[in-house]
Chimera marker file (.cmm) of the C-alpha trace (Angstrom):
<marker_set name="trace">
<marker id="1" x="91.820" y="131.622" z="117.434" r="1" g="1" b="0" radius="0.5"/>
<marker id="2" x="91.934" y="128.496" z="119.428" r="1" g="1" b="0" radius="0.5"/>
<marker id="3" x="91.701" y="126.143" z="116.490" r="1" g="1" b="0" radius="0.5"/>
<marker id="4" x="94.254" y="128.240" z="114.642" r="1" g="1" b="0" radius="0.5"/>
<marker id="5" x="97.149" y="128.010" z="117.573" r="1" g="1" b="0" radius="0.5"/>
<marker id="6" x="96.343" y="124.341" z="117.759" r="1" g="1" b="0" radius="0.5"/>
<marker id="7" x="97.184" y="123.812" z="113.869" r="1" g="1" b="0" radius="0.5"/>
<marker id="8" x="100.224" y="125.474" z="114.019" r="1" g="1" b="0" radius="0.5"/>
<marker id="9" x="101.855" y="123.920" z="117.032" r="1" g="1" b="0" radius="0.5"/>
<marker id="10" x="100.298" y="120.131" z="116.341" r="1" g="1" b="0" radius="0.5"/>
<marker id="11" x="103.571" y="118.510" z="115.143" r="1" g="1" b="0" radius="0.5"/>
<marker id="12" x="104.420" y="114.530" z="114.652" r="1" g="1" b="0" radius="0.5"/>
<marker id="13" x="105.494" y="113.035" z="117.819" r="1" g="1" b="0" radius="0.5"/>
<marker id="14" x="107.924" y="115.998" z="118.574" r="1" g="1" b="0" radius="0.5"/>
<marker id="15" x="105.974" y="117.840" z="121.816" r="1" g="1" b="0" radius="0.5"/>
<marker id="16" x="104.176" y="120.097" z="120.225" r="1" g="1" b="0" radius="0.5"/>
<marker id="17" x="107.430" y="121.740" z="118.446" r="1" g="1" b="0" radius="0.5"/>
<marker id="18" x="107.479" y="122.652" z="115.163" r="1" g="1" b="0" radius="0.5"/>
<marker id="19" x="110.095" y="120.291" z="113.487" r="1" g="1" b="0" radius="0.5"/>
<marker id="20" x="112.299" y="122.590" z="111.211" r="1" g="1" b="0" radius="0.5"/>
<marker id="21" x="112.899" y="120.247" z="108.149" r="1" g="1" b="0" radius="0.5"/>
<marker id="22" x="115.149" y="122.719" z="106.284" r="1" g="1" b="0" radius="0.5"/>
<marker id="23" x="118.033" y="122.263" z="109.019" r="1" g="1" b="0" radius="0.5"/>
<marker id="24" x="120.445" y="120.437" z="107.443" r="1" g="1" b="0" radius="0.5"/>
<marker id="25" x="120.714" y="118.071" z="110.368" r="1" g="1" b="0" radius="0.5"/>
<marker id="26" x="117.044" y="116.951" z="109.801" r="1" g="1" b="0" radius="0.5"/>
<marker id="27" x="117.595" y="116.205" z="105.984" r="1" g="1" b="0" radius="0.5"/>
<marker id="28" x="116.895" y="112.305" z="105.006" r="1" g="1" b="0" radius="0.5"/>
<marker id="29" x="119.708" y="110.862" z="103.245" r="1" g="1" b="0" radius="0.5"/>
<marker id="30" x="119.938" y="108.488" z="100.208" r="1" g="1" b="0" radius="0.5"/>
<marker id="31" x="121.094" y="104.821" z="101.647" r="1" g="1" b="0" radius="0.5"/>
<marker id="32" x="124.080" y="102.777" z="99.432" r="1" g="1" b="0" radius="0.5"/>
<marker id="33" x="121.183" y="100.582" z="97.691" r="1" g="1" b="0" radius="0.5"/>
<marker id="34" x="119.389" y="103.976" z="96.393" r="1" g="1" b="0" radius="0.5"/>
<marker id="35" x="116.556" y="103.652" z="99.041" r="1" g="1" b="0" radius="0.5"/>
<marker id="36" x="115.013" y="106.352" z="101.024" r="1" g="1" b="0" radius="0.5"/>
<marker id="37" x="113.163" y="105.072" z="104.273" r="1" g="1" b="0" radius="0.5"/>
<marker id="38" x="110.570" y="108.627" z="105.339" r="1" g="1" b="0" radius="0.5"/>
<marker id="39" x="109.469" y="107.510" z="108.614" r="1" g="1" b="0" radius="0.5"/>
<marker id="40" x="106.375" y="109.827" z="109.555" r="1" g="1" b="0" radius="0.5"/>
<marker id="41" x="107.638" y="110.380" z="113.189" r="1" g="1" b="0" radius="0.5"/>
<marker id="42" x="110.938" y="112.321" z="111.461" r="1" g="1" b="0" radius="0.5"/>
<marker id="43" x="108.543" y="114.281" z="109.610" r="1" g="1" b="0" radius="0.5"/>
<marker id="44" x="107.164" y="118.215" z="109.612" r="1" g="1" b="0" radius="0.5"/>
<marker id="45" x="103.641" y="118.029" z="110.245" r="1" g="1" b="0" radius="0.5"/>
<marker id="46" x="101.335" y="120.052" z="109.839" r="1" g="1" b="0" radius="0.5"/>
<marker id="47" x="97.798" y="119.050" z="111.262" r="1" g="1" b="0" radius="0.5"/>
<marker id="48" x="94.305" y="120.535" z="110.363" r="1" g="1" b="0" radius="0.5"/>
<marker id="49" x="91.746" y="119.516" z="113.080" r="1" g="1" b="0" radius="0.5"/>
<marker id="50" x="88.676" y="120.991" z="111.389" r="1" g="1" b="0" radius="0.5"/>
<marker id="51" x="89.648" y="119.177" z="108.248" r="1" g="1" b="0" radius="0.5"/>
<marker id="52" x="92.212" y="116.049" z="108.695" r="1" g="1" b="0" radius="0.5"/>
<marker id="53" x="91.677" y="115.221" z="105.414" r="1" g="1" b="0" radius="0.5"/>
<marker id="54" x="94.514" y="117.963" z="104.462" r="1" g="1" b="0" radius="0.5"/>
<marker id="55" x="97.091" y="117.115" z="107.163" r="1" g="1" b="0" radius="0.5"/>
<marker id="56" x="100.687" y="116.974" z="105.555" r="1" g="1" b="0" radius="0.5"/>
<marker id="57" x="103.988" y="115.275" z="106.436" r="1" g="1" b="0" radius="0.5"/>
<marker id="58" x="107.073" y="116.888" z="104.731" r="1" g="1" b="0" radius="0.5"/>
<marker id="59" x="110.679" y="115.392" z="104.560" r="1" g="1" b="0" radius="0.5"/>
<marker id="60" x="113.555" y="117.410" z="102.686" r="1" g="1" b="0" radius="0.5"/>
<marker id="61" x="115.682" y="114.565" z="101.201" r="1" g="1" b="0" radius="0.5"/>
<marker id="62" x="118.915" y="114.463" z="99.711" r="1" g="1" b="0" radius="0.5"/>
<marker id="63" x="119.288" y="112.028" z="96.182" r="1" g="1" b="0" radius="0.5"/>
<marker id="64" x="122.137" y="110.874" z="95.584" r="1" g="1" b="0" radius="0.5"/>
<marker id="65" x="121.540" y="108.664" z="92.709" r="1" g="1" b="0" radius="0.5"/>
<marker id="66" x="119.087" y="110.163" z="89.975" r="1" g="1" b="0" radius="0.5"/>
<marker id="67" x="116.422" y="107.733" z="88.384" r="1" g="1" b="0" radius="0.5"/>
<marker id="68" x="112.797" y="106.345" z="89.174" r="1" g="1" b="0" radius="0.5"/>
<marker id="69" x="111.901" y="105.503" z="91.820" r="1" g="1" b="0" radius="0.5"/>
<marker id="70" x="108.858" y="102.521" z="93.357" r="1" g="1" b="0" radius="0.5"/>
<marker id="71" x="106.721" y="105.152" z="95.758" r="1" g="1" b="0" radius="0.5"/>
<marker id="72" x="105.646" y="102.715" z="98.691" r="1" g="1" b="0" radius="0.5"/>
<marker id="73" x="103.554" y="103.560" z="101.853" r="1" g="1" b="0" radius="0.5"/>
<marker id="74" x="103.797" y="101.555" z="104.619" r="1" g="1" b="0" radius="0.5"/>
<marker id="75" x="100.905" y="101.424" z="107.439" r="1" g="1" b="0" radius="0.5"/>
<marker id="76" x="99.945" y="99.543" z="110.782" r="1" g="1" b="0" radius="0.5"/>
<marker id="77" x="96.492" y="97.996" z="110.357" r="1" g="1" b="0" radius="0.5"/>
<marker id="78" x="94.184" y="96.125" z="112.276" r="1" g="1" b="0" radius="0.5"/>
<marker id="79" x="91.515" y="95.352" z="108.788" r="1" g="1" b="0" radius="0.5"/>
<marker id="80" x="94.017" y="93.399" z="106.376" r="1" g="1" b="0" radius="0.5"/>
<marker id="81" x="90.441" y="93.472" z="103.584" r="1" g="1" b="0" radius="0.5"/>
<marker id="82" x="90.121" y="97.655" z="104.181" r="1" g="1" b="0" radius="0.5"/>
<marker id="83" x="92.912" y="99.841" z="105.259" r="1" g="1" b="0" radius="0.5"/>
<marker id="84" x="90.621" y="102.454" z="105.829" r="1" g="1" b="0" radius="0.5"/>
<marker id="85" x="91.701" y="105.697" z="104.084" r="1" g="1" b="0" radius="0.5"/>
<marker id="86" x="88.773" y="107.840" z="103.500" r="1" g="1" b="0" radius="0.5"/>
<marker id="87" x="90.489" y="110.028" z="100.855" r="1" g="1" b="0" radius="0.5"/>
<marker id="88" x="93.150" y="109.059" z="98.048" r="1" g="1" b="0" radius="0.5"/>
<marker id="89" x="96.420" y="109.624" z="99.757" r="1" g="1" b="0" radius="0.5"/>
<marker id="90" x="98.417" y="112.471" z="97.972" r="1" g="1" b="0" radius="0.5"/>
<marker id="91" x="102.064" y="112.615" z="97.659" r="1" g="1" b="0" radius="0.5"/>
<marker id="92" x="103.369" y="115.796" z="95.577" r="1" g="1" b="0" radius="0.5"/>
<marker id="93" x="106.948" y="116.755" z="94.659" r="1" g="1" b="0" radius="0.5"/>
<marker id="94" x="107.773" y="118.868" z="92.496" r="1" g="1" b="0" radius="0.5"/>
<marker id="95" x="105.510" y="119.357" z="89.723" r="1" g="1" b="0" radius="0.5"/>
<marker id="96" x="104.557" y="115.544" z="90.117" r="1" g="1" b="0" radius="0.5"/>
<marker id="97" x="101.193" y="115.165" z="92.315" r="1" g="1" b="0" radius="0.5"/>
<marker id="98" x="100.817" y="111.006" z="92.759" r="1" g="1" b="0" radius="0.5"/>
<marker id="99" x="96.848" y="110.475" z="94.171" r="1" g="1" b="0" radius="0.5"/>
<marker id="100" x="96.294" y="107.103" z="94.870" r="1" g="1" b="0" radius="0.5"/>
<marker id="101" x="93.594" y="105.315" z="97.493" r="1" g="1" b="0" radius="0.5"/>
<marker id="102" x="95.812" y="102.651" z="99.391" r="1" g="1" b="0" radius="0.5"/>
<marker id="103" x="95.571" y="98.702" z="99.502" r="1" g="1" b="0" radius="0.5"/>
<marker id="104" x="96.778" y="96.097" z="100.927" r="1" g="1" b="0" radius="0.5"/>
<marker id="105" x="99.447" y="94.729" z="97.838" r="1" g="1" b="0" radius="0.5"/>
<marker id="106" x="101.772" y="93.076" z="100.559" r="1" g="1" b="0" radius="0.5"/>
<marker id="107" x="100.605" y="92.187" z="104.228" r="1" g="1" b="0" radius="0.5"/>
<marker id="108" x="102.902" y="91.260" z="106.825" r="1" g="1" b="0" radius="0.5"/>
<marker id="109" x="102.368" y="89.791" z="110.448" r="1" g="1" b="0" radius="0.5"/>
<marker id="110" x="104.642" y="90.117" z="113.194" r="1" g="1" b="0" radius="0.5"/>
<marker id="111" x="106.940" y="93.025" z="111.662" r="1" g="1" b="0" radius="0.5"/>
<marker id="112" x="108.570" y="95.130" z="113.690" r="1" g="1" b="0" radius="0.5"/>
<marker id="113" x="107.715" y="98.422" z="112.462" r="1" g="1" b="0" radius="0.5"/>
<marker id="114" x="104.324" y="98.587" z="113.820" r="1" g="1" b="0" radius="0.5"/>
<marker id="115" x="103.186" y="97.695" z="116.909" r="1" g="1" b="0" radius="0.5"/>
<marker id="116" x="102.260" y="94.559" z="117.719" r="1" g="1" b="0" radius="0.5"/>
<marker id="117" x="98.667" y="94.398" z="117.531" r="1" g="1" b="0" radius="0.5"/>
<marker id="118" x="98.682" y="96.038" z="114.537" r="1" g="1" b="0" radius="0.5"/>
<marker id="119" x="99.767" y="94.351" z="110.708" r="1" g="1" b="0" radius="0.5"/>
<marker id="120" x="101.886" y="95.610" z="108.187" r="1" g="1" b="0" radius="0.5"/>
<marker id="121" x="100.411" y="96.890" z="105.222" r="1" g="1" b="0" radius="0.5"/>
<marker id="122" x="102.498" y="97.881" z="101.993" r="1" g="1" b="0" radius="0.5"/>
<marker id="123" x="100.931" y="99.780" z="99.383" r="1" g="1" b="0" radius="0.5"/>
<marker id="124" x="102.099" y="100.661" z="95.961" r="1" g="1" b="0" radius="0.5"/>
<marker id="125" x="101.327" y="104.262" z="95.010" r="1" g="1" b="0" radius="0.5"/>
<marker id="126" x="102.895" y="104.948" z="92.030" r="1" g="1" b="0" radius="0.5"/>
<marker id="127" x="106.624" y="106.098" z="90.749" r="1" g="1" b="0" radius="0.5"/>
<marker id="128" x="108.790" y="109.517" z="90.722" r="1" g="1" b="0" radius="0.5"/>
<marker id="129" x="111.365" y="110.767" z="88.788" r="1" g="1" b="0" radius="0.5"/>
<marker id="130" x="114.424" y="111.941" z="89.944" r="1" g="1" b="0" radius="0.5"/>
<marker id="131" x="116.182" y="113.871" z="86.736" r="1" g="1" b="0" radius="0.5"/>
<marker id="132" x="119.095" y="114.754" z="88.818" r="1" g="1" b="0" radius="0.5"/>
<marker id="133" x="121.176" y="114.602" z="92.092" r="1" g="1" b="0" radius="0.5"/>
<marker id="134" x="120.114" y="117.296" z="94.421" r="1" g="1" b="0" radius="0.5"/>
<marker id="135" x="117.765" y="118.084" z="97.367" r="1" g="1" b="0" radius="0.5"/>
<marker id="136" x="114.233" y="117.750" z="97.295" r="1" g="1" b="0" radius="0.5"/>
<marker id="137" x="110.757" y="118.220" z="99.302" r="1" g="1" b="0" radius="0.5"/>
<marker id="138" x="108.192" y="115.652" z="99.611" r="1" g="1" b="0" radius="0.5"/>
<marker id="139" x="105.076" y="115.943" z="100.538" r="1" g="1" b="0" radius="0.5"/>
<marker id="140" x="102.010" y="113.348" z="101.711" r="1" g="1" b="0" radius="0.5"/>
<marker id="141" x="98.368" y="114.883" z="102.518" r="1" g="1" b="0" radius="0.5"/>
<marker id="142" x="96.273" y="112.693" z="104.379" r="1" g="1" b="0" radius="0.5"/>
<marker id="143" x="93.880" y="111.899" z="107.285" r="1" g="1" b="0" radius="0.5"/>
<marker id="144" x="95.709" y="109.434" z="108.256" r="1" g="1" b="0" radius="0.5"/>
<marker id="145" x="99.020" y="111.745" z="109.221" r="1" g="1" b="0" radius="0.5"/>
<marker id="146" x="98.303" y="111.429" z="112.923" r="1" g="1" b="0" radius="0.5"/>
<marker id="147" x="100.098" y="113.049" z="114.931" r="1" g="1" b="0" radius="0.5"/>
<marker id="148" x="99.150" y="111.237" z="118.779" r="1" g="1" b="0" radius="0.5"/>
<marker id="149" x="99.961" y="107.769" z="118.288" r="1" g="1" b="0" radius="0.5"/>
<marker id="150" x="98.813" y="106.415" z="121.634" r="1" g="1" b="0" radius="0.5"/>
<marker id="151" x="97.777" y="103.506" z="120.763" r="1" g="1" b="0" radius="0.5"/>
<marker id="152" x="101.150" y="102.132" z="120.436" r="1" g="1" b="0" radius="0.5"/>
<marker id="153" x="101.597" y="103.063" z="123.620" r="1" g="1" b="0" radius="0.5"/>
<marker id="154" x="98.523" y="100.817" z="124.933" r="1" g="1" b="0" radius="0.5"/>
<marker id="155" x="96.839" y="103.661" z="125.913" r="1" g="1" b="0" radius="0.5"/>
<marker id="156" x="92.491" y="103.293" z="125.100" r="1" g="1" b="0" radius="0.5"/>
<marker id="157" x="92.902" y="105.346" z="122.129" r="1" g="1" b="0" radius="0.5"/>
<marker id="158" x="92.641" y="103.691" z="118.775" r="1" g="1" b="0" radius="0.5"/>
<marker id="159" x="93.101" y="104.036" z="115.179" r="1" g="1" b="0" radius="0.5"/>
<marker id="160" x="92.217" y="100.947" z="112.559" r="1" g="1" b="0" radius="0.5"/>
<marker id="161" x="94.947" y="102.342" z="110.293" r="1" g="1" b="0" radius="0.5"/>
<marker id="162" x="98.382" y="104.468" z="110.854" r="1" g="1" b="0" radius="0.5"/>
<marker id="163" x="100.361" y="105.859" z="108.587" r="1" g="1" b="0" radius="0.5"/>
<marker id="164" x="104.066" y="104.795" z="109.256" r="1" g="1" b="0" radius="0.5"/>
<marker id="165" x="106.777" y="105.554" z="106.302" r="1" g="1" b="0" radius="0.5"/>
<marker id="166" x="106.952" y="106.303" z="103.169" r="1" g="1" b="0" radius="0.5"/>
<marker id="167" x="109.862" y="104.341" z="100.952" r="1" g="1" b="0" radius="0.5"/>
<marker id="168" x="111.346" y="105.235" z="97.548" r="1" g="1" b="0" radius="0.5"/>
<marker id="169" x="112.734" y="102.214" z="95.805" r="1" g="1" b="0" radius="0.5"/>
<marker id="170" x="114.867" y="102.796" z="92.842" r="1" g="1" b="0" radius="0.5"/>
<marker id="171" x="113.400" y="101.091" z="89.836" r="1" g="1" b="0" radius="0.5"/>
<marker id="172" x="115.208" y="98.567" z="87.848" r="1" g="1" b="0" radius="0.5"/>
<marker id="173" x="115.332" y="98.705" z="83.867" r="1" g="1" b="0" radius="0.5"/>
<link id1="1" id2="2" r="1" g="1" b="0" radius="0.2"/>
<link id1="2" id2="3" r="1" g="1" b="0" radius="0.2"/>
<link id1="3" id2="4" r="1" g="1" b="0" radius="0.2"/>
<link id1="4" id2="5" r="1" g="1" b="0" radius="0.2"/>
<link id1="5" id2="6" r="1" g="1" b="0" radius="0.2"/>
<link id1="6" id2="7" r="1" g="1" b="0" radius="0.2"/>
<link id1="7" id2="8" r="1" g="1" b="0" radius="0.2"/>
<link id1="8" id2="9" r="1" g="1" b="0" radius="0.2"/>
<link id1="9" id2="10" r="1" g="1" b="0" radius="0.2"/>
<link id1="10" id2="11" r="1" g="1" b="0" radius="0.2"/>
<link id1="11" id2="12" r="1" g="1" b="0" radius="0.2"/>
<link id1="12" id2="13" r="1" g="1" b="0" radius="0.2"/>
<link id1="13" id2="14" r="1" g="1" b="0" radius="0.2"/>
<link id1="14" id2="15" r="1" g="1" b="0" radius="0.2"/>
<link id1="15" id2="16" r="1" g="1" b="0" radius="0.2"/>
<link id1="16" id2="17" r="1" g="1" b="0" radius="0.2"/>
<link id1="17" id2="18" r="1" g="1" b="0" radius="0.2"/>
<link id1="18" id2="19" r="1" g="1" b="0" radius="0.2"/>
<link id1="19" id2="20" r="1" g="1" b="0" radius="0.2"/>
<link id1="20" id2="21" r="1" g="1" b="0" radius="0.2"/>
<link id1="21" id2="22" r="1" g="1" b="0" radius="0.2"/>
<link id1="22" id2="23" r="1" g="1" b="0" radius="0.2"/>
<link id1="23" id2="24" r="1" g="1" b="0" radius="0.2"/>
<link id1="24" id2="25" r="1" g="1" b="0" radius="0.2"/>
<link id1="25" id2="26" r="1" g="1" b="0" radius="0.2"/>
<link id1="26" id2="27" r="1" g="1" b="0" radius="0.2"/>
<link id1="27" id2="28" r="1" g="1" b="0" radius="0.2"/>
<link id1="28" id2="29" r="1" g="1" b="0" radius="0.2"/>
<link id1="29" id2="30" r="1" g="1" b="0" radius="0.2"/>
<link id1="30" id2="31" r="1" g="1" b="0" radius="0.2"/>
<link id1="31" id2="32" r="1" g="1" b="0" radius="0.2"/>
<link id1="32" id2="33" r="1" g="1" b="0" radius="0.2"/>
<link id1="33" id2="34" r="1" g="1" b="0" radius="0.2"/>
<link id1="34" id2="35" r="1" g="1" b="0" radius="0.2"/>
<link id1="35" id2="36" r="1" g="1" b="0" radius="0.2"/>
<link id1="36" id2="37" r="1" g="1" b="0" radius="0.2"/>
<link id1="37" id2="38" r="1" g="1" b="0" radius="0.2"/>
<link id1="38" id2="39" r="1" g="1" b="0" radius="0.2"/>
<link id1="39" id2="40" r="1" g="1" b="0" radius="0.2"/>
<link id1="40" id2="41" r="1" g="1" b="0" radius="0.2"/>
<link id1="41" id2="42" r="1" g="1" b="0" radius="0.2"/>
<link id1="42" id2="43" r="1" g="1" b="0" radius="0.2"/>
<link id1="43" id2="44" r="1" g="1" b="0" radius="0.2"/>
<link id1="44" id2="45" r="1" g="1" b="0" radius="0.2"/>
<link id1="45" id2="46" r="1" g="1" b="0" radius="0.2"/>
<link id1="46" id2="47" r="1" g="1" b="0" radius="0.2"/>
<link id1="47" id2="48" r="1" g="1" b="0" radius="0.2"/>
<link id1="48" id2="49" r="1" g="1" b="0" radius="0.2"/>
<link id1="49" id2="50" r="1" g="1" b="0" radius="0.2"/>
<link id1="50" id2="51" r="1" g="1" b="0" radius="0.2"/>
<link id1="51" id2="52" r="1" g="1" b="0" radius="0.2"/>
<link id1="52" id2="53" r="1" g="1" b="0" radius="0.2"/>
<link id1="53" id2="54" r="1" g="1" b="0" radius="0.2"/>
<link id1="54" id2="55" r="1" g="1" b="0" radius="0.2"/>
<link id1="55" id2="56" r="1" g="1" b="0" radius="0.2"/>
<link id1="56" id2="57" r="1" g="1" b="0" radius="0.2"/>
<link id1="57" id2="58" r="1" g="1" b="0" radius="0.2"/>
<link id1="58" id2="59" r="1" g="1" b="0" radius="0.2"/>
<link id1="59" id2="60" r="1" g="1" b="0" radius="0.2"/>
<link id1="60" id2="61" r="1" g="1" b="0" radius="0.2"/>
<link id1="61" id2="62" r="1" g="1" b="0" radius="0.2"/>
<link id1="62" id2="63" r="1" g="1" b="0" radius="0.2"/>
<link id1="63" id2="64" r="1" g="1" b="0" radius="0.2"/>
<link id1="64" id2="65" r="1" g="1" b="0" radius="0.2"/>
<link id1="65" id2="66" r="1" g="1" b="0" radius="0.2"/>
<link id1="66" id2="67" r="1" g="1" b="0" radius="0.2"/>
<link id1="67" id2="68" r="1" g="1" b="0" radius="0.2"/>
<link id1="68" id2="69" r="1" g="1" b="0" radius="0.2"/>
<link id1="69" id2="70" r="1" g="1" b="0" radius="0.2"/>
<link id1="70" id2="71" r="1" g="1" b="0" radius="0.2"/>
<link id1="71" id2="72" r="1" g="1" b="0" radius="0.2"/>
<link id1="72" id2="73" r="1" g="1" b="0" radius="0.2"/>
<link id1="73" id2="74" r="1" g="1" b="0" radius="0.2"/>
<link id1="74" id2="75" r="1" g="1" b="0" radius="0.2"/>
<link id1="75" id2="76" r="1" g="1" b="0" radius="0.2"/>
<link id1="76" id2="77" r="1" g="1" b="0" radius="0.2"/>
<link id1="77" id2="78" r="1" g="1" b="0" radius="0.2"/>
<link id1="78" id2="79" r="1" g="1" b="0" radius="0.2"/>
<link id1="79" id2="80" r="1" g="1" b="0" radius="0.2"/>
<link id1="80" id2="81" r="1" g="1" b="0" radius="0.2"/>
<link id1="81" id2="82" r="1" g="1" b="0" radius="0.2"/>
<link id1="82" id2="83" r="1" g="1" b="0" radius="0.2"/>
<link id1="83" id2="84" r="1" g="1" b="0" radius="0.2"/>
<link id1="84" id2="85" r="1" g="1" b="0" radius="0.2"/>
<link id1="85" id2="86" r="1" g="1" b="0" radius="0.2"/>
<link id1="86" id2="87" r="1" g="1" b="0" radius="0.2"/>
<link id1="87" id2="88" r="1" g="1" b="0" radius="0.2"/>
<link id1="88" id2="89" r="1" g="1" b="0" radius="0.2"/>
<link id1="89" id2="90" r="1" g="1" b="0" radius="0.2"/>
<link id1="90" id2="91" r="1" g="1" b="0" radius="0.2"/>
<link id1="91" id2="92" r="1" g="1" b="0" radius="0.2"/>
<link id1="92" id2="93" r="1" g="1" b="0" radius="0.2"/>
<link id1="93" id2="94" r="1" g="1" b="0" radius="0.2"/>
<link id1="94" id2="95" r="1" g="1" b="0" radius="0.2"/>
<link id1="95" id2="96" r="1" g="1" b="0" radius="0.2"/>
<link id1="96" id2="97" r="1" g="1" b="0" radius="0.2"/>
<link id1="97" id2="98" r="1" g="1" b="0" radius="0.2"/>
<link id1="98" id2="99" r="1" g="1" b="0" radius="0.2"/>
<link id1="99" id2="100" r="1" g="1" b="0" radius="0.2"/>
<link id1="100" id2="101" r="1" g="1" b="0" radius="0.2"/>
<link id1="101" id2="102" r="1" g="1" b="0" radius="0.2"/>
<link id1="102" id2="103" r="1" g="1" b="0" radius="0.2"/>
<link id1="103" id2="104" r="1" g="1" b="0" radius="0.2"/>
<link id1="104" id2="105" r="1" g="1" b="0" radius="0.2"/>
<link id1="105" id2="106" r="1" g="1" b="0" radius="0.2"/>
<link id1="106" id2="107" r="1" g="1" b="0" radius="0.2"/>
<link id1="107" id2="108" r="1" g="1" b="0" radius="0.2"/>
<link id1="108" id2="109" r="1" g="1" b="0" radius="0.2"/>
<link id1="109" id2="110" r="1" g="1" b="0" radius="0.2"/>
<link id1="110" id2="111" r="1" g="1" b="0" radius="0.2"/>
<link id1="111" id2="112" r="1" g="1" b="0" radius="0.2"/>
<link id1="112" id2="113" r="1" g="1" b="0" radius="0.2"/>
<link id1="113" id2="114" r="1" g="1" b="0" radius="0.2"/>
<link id1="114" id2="115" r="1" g="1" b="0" radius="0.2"/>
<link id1="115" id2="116" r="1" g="1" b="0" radius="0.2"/>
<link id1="116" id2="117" r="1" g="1" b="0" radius="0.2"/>
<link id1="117" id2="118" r="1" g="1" b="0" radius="0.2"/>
<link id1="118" id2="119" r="1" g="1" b="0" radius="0.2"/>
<link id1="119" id2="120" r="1" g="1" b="0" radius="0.2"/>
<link id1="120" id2="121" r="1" g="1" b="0" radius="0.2"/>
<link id1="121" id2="122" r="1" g="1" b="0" radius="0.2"/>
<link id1="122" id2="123" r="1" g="1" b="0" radius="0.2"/>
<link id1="123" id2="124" r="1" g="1" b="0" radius="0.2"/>
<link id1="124" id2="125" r="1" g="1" b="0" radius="0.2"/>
<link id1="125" id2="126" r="1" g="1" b="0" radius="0.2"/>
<link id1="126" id2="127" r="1" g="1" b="0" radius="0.2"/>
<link id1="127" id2="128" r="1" g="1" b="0" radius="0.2"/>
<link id1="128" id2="129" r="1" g="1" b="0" radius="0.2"/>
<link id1="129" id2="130" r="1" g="1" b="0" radius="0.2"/>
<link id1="130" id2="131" r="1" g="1" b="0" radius="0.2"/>
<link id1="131" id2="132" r="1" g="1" b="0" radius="0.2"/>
<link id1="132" id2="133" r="1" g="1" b="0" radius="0.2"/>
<link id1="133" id2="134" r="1" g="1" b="0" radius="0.2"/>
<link id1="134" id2="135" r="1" g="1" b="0" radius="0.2"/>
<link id1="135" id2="136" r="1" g="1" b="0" radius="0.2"/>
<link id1="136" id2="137" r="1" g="1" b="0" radius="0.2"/>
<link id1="137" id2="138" r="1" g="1" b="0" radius="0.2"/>
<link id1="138" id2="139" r="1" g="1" b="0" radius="0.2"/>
<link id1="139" id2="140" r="1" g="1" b="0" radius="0.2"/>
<link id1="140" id2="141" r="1" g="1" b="0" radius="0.2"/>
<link id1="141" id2="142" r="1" g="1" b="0" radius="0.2"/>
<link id1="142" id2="143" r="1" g="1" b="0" radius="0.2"/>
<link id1="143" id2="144" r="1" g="1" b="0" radius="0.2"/>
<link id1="144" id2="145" r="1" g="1" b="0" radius="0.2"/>
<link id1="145" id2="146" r="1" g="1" b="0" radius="0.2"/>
<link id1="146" id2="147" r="1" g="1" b="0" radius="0.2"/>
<link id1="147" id2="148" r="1" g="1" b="0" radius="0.2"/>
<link id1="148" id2="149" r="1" g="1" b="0" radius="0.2"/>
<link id1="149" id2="150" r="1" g="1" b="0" radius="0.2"/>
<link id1="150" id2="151" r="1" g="1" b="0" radius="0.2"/>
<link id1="151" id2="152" r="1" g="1" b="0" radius="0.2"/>
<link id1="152" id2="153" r="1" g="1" b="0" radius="0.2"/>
<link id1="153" id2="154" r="1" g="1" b="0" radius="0.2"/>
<link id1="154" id2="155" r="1" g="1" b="0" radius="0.2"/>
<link id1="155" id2="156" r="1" g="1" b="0" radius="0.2"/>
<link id1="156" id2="157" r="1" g="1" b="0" radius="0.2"/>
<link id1="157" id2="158" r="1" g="1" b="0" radius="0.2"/>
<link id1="158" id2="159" r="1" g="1" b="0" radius="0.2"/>
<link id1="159" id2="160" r="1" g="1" b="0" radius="0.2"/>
<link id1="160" id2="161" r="1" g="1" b="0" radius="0.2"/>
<link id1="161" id2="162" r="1" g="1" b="0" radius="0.2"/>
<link id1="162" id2="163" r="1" g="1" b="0" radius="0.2"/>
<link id1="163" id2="164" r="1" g="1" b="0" radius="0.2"/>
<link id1="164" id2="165" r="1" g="1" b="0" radius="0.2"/>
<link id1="165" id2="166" r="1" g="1" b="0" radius="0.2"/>
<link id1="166" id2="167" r="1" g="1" b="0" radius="0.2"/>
<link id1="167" id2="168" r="1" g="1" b="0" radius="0.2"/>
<link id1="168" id2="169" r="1" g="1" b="0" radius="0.2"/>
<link id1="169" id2="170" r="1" g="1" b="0" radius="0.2"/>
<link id1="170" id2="171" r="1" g="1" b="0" radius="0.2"/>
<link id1="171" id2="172" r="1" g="1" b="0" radius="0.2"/>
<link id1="172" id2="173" r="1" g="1" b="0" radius="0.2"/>
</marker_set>
């Protein structure tokens, strides 16, 4: 019973509260250049401690501007060679499942969006289809949706590898 009241409440850096993504207020909108930025601390999560390995982020997002779109994941690493994932990381919309097993395909020092001891990996996972404008749910499965990310906050915790963001890219012809 324990384990079970500790998966429902365990939530991404929101206190323990169930974020409610289907509030219009917590919908991710489409920016002017067709990107869409899913930061993992704005997402529903949904944390597994007996298996990590199916923990799940969810974002509802709003399209604006049908097409394809690059699918990029963005982490905080301290291994540039190995980011670490144990399983392929899963991101499923729709009727679209995209499995992919991160790398490193562009590495940056000193970026803000990870703390500082930490580098930024980007990893290409793949591409989606947007056939129309209209509202949509994401998903990403993975052990690496943590949702206690101390170790930004210097605390003796640590994780190699964090999962930050998610980005969708529209793709040129």
């Amino acid at each position: 019973m324990t384990v079970l009241i500790i998966m429902l409440v365990c939530s991404c850096n929101n206190q323990g509260n169930v974020k409610d993504i289907h509030n219009a207020e917590n919908r991710i909108l489409q920016q002017e250049d067709g990107s869409v930025l899913l930061k993992l601390v704005e997402a529903a999560c949904y944390c597994d401690v007996a298996n990590p390995s199916s923990n799940t982020a969810e974002w509802d997002i709003v399209i604006s501007k049908p097409g394809r779109y690059s699918v990029w994941l963005t982490s905080a690493t301290k291994d540039t060679m190995n980011l670490k994932y144990v399983n392929p990381v899963r991101i499923s919309f729709s009727d679209t499942l995209l499995e992919v097993k991160p790398v490193g395909d562009n590495i940056m020092q000193n970026s803000v969006d990870v703390p500082s001891s930490y580098f930024r990996a980007d990893s290409y996972l793949g591409s989606l289809l947007f056939s129309k404008p209209g509202e949509y749910n994401i998903q990403i499965i993975s052990e690496k949706v943590i949702t206690d990310y101390s170790v930004a906050n210097n605390t003796p915790q640590s994780y190699d590898t964090m999962l930050m963001s998610v980005q969708l890219t529209p793709m040129t012809l």
